[in-house]
VEXDREN-2710 file (C-alpha; in Angstrom, 1 decimal):
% VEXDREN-2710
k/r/px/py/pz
1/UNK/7.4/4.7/-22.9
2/UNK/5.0/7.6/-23.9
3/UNK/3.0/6.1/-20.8
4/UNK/4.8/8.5/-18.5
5/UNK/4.1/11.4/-20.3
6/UNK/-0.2/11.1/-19.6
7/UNK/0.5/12.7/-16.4
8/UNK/-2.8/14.9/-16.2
9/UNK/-4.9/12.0/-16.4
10/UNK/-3.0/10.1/-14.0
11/UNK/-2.1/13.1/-11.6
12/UNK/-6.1/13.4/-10.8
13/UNK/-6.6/9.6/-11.0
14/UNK/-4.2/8.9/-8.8
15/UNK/-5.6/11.0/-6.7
16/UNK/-8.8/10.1/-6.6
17/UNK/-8.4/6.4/-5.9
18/UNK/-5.8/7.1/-3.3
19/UNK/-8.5/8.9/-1.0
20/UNK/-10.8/6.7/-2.1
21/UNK/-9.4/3.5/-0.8
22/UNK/-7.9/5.7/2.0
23/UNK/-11.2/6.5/3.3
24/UNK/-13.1/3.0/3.0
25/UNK/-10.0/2.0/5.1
26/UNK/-10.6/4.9/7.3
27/UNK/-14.8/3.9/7.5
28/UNK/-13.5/0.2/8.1
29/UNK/-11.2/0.8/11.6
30/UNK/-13.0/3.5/12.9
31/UNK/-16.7/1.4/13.0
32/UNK/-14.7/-2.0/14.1
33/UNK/-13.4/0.7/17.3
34/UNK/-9.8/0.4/16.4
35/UNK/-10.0/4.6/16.7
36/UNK/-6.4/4.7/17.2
37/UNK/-5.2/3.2/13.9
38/UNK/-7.7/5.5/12.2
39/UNK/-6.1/8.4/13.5
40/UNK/-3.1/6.8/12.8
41/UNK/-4.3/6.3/9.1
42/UNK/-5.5/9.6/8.7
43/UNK/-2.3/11.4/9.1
44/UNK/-0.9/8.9/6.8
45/UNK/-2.6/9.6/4.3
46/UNK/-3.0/13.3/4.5
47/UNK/0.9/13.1/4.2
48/UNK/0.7/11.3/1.1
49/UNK/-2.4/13.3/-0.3
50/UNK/0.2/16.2/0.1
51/UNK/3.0/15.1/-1.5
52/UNK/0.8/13.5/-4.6
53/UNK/-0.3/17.2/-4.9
54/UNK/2.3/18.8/-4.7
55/UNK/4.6/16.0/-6.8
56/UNK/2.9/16.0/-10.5
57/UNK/6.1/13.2/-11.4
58/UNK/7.9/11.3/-8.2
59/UNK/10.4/12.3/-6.1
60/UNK/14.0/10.9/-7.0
61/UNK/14.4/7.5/-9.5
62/UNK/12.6/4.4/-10.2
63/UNK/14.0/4.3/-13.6
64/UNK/16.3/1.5/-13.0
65/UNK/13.1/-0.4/-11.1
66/UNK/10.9/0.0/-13.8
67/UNK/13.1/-1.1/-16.3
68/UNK/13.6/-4.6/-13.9
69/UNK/9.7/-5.1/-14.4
70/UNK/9.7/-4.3/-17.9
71/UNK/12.7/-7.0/-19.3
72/UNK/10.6/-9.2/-16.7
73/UNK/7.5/-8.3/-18.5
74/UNK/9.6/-8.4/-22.0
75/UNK/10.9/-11.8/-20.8
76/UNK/7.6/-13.4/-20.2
77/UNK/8.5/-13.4/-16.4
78/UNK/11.8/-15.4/-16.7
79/UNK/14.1/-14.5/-14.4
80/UNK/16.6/-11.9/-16.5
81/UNK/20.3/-12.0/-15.9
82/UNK/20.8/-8.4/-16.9
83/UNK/19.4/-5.1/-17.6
84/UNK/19.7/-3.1/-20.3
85/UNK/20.7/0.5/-20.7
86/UNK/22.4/0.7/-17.1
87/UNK/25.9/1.4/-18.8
88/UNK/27.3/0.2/-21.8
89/UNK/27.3/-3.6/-20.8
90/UNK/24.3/-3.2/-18.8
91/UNK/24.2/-4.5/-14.9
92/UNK/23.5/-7.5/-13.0
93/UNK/20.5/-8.2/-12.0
94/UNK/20.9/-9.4/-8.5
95/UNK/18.1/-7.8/-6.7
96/UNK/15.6/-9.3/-4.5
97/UNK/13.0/-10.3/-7.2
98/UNK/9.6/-10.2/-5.6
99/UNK/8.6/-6.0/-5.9
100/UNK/9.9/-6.3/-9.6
101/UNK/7.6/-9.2/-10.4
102/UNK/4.3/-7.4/-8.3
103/UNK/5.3/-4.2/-10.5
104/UNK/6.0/-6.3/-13.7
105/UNK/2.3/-7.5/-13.8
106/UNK/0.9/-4.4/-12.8
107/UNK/2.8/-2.9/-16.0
108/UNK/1.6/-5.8/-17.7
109/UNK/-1.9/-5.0/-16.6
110/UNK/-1.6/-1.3/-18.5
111/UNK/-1.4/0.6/-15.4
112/UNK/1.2/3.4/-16.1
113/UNK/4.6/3.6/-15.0
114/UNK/4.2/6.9/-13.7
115/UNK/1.1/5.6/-11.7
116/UNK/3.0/3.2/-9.9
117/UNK/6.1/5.5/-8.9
118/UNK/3.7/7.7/-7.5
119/UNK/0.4/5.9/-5.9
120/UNK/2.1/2.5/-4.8
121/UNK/4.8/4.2/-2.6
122/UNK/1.8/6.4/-1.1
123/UNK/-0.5/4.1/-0.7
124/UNK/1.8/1.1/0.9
125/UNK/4.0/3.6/3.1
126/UNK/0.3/4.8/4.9
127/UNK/-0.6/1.6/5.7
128/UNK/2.8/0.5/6.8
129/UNK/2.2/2.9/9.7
130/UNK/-0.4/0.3/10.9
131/UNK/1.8/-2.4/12.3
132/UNK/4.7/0.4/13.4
133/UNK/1.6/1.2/16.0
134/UNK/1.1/-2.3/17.5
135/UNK/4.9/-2.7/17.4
136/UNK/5.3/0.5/19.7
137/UNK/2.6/-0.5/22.0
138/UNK/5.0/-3.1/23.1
139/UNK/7.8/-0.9/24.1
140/UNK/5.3/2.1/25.2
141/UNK/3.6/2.0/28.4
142/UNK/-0.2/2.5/26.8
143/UNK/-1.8/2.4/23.7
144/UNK/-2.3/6.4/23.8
145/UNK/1.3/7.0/23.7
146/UNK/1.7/4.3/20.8
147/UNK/-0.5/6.1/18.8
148/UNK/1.4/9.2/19.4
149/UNK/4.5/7.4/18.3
150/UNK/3.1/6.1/15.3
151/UNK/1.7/9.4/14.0
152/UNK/4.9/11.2/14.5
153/UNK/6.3/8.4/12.2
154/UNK/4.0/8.4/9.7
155/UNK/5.3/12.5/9.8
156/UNK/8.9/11.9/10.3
157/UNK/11.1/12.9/7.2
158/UNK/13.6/10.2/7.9
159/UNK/11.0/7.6/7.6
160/UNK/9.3/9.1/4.9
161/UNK/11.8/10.5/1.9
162/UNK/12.8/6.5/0.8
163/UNK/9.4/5.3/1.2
164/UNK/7.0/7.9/-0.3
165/UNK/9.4/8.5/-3.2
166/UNK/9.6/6.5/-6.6
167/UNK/12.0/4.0/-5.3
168/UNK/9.2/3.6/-2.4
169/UNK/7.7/0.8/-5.5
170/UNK/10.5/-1.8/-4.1
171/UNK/11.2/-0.2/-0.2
172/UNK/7.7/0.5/0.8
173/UNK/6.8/-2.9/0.5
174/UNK/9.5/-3.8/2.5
175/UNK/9.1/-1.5/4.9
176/UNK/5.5/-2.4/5.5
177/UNK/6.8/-6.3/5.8
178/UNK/9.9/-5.1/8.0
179/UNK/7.2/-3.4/10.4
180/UNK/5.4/-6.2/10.8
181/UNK/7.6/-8.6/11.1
182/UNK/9.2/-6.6/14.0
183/UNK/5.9/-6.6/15.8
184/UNK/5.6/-10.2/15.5
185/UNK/9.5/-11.0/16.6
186/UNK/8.2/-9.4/20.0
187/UNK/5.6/-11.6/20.0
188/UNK/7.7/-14.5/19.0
189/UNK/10.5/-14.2/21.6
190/UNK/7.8/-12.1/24.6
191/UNK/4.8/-14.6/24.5
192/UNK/6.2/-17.4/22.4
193/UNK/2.9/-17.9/20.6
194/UNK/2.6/-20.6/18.2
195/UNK/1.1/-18.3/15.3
196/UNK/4.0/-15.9/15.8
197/UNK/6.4/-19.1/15.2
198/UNK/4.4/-19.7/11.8
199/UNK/4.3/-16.2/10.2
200/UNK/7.9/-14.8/11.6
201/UNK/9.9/-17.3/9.1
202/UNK/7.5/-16.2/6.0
203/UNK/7.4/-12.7/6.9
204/UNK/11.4/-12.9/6.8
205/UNK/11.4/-15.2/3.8
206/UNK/9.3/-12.5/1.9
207/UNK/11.6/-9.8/2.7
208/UNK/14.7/-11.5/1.8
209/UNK/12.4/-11.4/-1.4
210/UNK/11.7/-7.4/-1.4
211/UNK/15.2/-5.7/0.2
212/UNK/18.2/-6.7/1.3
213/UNK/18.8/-4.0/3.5
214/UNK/15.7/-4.0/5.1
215/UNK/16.6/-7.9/5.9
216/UNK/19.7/-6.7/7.8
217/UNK/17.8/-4.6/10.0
218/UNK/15.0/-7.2/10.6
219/UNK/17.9/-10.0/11.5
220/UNK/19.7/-7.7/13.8
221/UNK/16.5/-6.4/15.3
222/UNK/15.8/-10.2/16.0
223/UNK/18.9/-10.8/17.8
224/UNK/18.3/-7.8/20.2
225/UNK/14.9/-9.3/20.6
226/UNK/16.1/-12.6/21.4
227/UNK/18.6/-11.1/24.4
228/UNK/16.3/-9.0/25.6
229/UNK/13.1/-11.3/25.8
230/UNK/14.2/-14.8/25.8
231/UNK/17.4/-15.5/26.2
232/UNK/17.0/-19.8/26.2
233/UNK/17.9/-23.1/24.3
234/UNK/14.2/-22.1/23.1
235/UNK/14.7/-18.8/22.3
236/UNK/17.7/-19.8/20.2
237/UNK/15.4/-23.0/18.9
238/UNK/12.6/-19.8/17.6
239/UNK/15.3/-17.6/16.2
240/UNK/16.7/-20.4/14.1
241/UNK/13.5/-21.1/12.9
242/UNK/12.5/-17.7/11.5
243/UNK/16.3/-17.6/10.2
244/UNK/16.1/-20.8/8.8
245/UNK/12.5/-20.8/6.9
246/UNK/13.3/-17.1/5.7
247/UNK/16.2/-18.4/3.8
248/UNK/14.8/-21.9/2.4
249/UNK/11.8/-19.6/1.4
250/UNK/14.0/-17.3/-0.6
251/UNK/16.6/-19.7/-1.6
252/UNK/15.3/-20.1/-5.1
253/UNK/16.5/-16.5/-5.8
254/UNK/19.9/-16.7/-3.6
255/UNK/20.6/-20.6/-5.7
256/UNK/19.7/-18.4/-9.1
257/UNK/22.0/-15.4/-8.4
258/UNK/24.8/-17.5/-7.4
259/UNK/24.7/-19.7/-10.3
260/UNK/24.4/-16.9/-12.6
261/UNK/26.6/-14.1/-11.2
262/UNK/28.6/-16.0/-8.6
263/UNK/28.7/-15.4/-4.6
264/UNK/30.9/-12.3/-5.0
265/UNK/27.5/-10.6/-6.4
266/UNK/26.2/-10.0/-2.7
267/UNK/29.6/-9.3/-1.3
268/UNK/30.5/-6.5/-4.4
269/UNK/27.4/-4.7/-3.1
270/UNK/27.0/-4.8/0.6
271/UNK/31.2/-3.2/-0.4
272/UNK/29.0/-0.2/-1.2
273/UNK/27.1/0.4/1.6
274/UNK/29.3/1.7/4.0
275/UNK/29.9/-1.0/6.1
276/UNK/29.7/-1.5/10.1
277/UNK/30.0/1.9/12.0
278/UNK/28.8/3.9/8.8
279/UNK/25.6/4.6/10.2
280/UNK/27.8/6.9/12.9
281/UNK/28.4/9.0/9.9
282/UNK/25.4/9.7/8.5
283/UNK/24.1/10.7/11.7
284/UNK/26.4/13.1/12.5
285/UNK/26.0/14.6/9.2
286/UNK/22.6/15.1/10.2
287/UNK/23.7/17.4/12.9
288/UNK/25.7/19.3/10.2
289/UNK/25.7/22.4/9.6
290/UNK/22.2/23.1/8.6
291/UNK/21.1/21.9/11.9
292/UNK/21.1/25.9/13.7
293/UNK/19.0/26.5/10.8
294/UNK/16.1/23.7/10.8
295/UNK/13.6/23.9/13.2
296/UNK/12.4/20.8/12.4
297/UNK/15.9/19.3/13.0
298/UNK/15.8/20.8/16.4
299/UNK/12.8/19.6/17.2
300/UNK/12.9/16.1/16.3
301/UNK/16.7/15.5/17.7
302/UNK/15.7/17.4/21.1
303/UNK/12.6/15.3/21.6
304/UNK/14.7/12.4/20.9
305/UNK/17.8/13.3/23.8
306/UNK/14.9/14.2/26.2
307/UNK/13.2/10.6/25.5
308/UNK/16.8/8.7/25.8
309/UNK/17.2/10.6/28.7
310/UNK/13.8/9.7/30.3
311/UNK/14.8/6.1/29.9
312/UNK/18.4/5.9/31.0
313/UNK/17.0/7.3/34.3
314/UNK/14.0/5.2/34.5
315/UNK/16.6/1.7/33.7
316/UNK/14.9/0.9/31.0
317/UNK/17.9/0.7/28.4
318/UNK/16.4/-1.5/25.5
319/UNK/15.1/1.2/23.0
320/UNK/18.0/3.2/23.6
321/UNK/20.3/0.3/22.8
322/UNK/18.2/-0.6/19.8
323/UNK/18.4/3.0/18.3
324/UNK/22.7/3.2/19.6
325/UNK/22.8/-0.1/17.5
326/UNK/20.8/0.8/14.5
327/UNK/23.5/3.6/13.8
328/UNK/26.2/1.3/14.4
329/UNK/25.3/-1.1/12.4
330/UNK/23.2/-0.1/9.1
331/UNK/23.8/3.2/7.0
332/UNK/20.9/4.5/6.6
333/UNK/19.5/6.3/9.1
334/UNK/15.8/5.9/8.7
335/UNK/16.7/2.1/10.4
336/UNK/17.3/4.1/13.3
337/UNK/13.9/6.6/14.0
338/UNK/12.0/2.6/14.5
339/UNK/13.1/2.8/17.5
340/UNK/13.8/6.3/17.8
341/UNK/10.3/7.7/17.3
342/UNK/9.4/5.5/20.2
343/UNK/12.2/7.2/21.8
344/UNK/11.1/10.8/21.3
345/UNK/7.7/9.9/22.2
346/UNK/8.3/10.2/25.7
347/UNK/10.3/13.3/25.2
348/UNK/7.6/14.6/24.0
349/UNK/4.6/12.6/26.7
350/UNK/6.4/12.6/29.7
351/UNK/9.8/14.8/30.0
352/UNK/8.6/18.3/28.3
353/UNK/5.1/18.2/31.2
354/UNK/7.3/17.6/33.5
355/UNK/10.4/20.5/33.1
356/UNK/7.3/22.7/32.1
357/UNK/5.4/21.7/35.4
358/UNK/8.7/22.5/37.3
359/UNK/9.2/25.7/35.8
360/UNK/5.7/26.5/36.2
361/UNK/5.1/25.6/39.6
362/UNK/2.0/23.7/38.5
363/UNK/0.4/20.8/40.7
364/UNK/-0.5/17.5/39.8
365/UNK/-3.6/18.4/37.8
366/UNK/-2.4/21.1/35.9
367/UNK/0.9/18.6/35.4
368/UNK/-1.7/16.4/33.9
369/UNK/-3.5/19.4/31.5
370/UNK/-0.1/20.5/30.7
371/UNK/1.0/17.1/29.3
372/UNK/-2.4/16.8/26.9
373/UNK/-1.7/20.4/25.7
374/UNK/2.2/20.0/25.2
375/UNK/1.6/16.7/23.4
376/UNK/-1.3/18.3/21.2
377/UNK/0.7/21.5/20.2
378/UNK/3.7/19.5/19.7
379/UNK/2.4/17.0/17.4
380/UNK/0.7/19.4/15.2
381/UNK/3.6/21.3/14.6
382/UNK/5.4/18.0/13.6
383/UNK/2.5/17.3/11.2
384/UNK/2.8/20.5/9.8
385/UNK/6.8/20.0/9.5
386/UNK/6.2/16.7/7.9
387/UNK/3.5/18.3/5.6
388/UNK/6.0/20.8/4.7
389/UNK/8.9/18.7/3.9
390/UNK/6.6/16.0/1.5
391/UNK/5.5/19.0/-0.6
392/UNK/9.0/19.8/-1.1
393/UNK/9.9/22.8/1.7
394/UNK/13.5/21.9/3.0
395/UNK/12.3/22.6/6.5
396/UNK/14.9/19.7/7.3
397/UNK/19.2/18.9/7.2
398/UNK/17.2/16.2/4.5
399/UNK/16.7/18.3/0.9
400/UNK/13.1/18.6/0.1
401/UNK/11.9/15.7/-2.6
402/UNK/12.6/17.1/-5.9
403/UNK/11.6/14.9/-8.8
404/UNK/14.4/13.7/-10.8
405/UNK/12.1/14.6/-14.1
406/UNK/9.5/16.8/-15.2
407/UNK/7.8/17.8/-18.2
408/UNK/10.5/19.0/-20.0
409/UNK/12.6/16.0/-19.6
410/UNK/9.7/13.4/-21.1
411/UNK/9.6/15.9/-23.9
412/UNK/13.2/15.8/-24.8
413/UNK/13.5/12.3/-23.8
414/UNK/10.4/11.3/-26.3
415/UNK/12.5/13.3/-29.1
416/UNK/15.7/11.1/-28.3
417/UNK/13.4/8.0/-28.6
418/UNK/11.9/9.0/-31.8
419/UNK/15.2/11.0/-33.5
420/UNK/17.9/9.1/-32.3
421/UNK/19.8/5.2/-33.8
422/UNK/18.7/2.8/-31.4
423/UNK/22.4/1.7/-30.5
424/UNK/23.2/5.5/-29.2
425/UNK/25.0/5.7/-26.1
426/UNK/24.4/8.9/-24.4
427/UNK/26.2/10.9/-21.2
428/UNK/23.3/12.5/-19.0
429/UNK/24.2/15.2/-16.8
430/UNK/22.2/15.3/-13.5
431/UNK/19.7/12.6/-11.8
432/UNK/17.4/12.8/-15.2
433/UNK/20.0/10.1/-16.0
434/UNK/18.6/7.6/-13.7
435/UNK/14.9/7.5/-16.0
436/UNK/16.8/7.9/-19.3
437/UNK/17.6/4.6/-19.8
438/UNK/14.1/3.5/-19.3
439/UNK/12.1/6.7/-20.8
440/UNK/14.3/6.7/-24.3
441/UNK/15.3/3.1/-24.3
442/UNK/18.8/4.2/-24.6
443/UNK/22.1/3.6/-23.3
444/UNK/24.1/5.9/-20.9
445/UNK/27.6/4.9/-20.7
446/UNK/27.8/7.1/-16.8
447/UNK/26.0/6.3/-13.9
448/UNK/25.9/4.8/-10.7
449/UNK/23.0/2.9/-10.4
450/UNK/22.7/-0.9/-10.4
451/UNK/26.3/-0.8/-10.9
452/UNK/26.8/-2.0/-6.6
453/UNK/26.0/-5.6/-8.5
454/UNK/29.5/-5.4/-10.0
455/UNK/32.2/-4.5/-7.7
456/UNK/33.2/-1.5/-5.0
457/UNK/35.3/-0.5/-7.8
458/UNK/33.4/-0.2/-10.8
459/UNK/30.5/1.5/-8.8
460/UNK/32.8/4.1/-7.4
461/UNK/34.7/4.5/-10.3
462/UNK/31.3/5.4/-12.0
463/UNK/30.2/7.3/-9.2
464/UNK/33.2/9.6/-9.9
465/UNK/32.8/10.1/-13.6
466/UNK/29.0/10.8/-12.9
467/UNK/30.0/13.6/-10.3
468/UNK/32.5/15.4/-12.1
469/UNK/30.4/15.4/-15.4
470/UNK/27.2/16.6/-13.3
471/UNK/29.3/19.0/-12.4
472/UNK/30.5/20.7/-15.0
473/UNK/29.5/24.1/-16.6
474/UNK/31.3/24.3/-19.9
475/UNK/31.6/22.4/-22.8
476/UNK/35.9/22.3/-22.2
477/UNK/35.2/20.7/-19.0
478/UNK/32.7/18.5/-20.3
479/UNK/35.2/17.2/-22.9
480/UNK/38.0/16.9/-20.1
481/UNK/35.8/14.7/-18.0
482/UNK/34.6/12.9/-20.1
483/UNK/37.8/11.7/-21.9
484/UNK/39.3/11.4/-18.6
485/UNK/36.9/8.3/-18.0
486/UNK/38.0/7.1/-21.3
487/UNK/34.0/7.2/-22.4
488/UNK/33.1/7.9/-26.2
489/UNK/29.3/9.0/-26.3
490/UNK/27.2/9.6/-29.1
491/UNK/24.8/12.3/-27.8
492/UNK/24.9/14.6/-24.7
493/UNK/21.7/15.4/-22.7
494/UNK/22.0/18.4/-20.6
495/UNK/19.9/20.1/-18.5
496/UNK/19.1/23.8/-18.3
497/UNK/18.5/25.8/-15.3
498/UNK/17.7/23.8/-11.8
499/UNK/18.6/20.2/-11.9
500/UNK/19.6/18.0/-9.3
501/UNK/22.5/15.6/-8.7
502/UNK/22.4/12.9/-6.4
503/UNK/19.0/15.0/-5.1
504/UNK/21.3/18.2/-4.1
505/UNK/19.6/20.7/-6.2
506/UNK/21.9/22.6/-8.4
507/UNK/21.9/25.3/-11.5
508/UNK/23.5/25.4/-14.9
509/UNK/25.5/27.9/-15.9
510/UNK/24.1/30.2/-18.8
511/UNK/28.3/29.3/-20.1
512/UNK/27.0/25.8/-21.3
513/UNK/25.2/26.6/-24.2
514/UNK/27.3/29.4/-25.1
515/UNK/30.4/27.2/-24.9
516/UNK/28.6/24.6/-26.7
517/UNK/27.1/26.8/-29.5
518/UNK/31.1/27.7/-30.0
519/UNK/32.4/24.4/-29.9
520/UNK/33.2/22.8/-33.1
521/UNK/33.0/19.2/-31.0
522/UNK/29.3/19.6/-30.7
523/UNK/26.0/20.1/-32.4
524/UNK/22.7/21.4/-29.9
525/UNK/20.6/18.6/-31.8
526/UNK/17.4/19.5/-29.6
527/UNK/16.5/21.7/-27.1
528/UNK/13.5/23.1/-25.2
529/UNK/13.1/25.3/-22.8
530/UNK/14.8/22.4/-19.4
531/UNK/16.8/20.8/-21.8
532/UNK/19.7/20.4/-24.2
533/UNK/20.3/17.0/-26.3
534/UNK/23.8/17.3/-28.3
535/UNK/25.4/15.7/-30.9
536/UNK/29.6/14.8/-30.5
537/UNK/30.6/15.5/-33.8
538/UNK/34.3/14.5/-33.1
539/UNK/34.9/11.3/-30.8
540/UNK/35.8/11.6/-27.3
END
C-alpha cells in the first residue's frame, strides 16, 4: 500500500488534470451556447478545486471501499464473498458491486489509491450538478432560476460532504445516476416519451448497481412522480416498467448475495439505517444547538421556510411534499436539499425582492433591480459559505471535512506493515481505523464499518466498543473497555493530539502516553510525532 503515501506527486497531479478536463468541459458547453450549465460547471468545479487544495488526503474513509476493489482486483474480478481485515472474521460483502469493479480496474490500471479517493469524488460530484439543472428546470418557472438552483447545490454542504469526500468513489457515482434518472422520471411520467421509457429502467438498473440508498430515494421519488404527473393504468404500466427492468438488470447481484449470504443480508442492514421517520431526526438535529451560531445554517434553512412558504401560498404543493417526504422517509438528509434547493430558490428569487420591495417602498422596476441584486449578493455569499466549509471551516451545524488520515498515520501505518506478524489483530482508536485495514493489511478486531452486512446487533454492538475505546484517555480505561467487549488484541494504535471519531474532531489527553509508559500491560512499540503503535504484553 505504499501507493498512498506519494501524495506530493499525486496532490499536484490531481490537480492539474482535474482543471484540465474541467475546463475543456467548460470550452465545450459554453461554444455549443448551453451558458447556463457552464456557469453551472464552473462553480462546481471551483468547489472541488478548493477542497483538493485545501485536502492533501480525503475527507473521512474509503478504506473499506478500496479494500472491495482490491480482493476484486486480488480475485481476478470474481465476485468475493468477504473482505478481509473488517474485524476478526471479516464482513460480508453485500454491497452493490458496480463502483467497486470501475474502481478495481482503475487500481488495476496503477492509478493510486489516494488518486481515486480524492479526484473521482471531485470530478464525478461537478458534473453531477449537470442533470440536477435540467431536473430543476422542470419544477422552476424558467431556466434562469434553474440555474440558480443548481449552483446553490453544487454549494450546498448537505449535498456536498458524502459526495466530495472519499466515500464520494461509490456515492458520487450514484448521485450523478440518481440525478439523472430523476430528470428523466419527469419526463417519463410528464411527456411520456418513448426514449424516457428506454433509459428510466437502465438508469434504475445501474443504480441498484452503485447504492442502495440512493435506490430508495429514486423509487420513492418515482412514486411521487407518478401521482403527481400521471396518475393512469399507463402511468402505472411506465412505473412497472422502470421498476421492473431495474431489477432484472441488477438481479445477477441480488441472485449472488442471496445465495451466498441469504435474504436476511439486505434486511440486517437497512436495520441500521434508521428506519421510516428517522430522517425527522436528523433534521432536527440540524437545527441543534449550533444553529444561533452558523450563519450559514441561518441562511440556507431561512431561504428554504421563505421558498415553502412562496409555494403553499401560490398552491403549488408538490416540491414541498417531495422535500416533507424525503425527511420522512430516508435518513439522510442530503435526499432532502433535491428538492429543497429548488425550494429555497425562490426564497431567495422571488420572496426576499418582494418583503425588500415592501419595506422599501420601491416600484415595479426597482422591484425588478432589487431581485437581480438580492439574488447576486445572495448567491455569492453562499458560494463563499460552500467554499468555506469544503476547505474545512465549520461555518455549518455539519463539522468541516477532516481527513481521517494524514502523514503521520501512512508513516506509522507503513511501520505496522513492515514490523509487525502478518496475523496481528490490532485495536485502532479514532476514524484512522477505517484505512488501517487496508493501509497495513492488518486486522482490527473494533469497528463499525461493513459490519450493517451482519445484523443490527453485531453493528451496534461494535459501534459501542468502537465509541467507548475512541473515547478513552488512559491506558486503565483502555484496558477496561477493551476487556469489557471480551476483545484480545495484539497491538494498539493510538493517536496523538487532534483526531476524529465518527468525523467529531476530538484531542488526546497528554495522560495516554504517560499511563502507557507506566503500565506494565504495554510496550510504546512505535511512535512519531501523530501516533502511538503498542504492544499488549499481557492478554486482554
Amino acid at each position: 500500500m505504499s501507493n498512498i503515501e506519494r501524495d506530493d506527486d499525486e496532490y499536484t497531479g490531481s490537480m492539474e488534470y482535474l482543471l484540465e478536463k474541467s475546463y475543456e468541459l467548460f470550452e465545450t458547453t459554453l461554444f455549443r451556447g448551453d451558458r447556463k450549465v457552464a456557469l453551472v460547471l464552473t462553480t462546481a468545479v471551483f468547489i472541488g478545486s478548493t477542497y483538493l487544495l485545501t485536502h492533501r488526503y480525503p475527507a473521512y474513509g474509503a478504506g473499506l471501499f478500496l479494500k472491495i476493489s482490491e480482493t476484486i482486483v486480488s480475485g481476478n474480478y470474481a465476485f468475493p464473498a468477504r473482505v478481509a481485515g473488517y474485524t476478526r472474521n471479516g464482513v460480508p460483502f453485500a454491497y452493490p458491486p458496480l463502483a467497486f469493479y470501475v474502481n478495481a480496474v482503475l487500481l488495476d490500471l496503477g492509478v493510486s489509491p489516494l488518486r481515486i479517493a480524492r479526484v473521482l469524488p471531485a470530478m464525478v460530484t461537478s458534473i453531477a450538478f449537470v442533470p440536477y439543472f435540467y431536473l430543476a428546470r422542470e419544477f422552476l418557472p424558467s431556466s434562469g432560476k434553474a440555474g440558480v438552483a443548481a449552483i446553490i447545490a453544487a454549494v450546498t454542504p448537505m449535498l456536498l460532504q458524502w459526495h466530495l469526500s472519499a466515500g464520494g468513489i461509490v456515492r458520487a457515482p450514484a448521485f450523478f445516476l440518481l440525478l439523472s434518472g430523476l430528470y428523466v422520471g419527469v419526463r417519463l411520467f410528464r411527456y411520456r416519451t418513448r426514449l424516457s421509457l428506454t433509459v428510466a429502467p437502465v438508469l434504475f438498473g445501474l443504480l441498484l448497481l452503485t447504492h442502495p440508498t440512493y435506490s430508495t430515494f429514486f423509487a420513492a421519488s418515482y412514486v411521487l412522480f407518478f401521482l403527481r404527473e400521471q396518475r393512469s393504468l399507463d402511468g402505472l404500466g411506465r412505473g412497472l416498467v422502470v421498476a421492473g427492468g431495474g431489477l432484472l438488470i441488477a438481479s445477477p447481484w441480488i441472485l449472488r448475495v442471496v445465495s451466498t449470504h441469504g435474504l436476511d443480508v439486505f434486511t440486517s442492514a437497512a436495520g441500521t439505517h434508521g428506519g421510516l421517520g428517522a430522517g425527522v431526526t436528523v433534521f432536527l438535529d440540524r437545527l441543534g444547538d449550533p444553529f444561533v451560531a452558523t450563519p450559514a445554517t441561518v441562511v440556507w434553512y431561512v431561504l428554504l421556510l421563505l421558498g415553502i412558504y412562496a409555494f403553499v401560498r401560490r398552491e403549488r404543493y408538490f416540491l414541498p411534499l417531495w422535500f416533507v417526504a424525503s425527511v420522512f422517509l430516508m435518513d439522510e438528509i442530503r435526499f432532502a436539499f433535491i428538492p429543497g434547493v429548488m425550494i429555497l430558490t425562490i426564497g431567495l428569487t422571488d420572496v426576499l425582492p418582494a418583503i425588500y420591495a415592501r419595506l422599501s417602498g420601491s416600484g415595479s422596476k426597482r422591484t425588478a433591480a432589487s431581485q437581480i441584486a438580492i439574488t447576486a449578493v445572495v448567491l455569492c455569499l453562499l458560494v463563499s459559505l460552500g467554499g468555506l466549509f469544503v476547505a474545512g471551516q465549520s461555518v455549518t451545524n455539519h463539522d468541516a471535512m477532516p481527513a481521517f488520515i494524514d502523514h503521520e498515520d501512512t508513516t506509522a501505518m507503513s511501520w505496522v506493515q513492515a514490523e509487525t506478524p502478518s496475523d496481528a489483530e490490532f485495536v485502532v482508536v479514532g476514524d484512522a481505523a477505517e484505512w488501517f485495514p487496508y493501509v497495513t493489511d492488518r486486522t482490527i478486531l473494533v469497528g463499525p464499518w461493513g459490519v450493517e452486512w451482519r445484523t443490527p446487533t453485531a453493528y451496534q454492538r461494535q459501534m459501542d466498543a468502537y465509541r467507548g475505546i475512541s473515547d478513552c484517555d488512559t491506558a486503565r480505561c483502555l484496558t477496561h473497555t477493551i476487556r469489557s467487549h471480551g476483545y484480545r488484541p495484539s497491538y494498539l494504535y493510538i493517536p496523538k493530539g487532534e483526531y476524529t471519531v465518527r468525523g467529531i474532531s476530538t484531542v488526546q489527553s497528554d495522560r495516554m502516553r504517560r499511563s502507557l509508559e507506566r503500565s506494565n500491560r504495554y510496550q510504546i512499540s512505535y511512535e512519531n510525532p501523530g501516533v502511538l503503535v503498542v504492544r499488549v504484553r499481557a492478554p486482554e
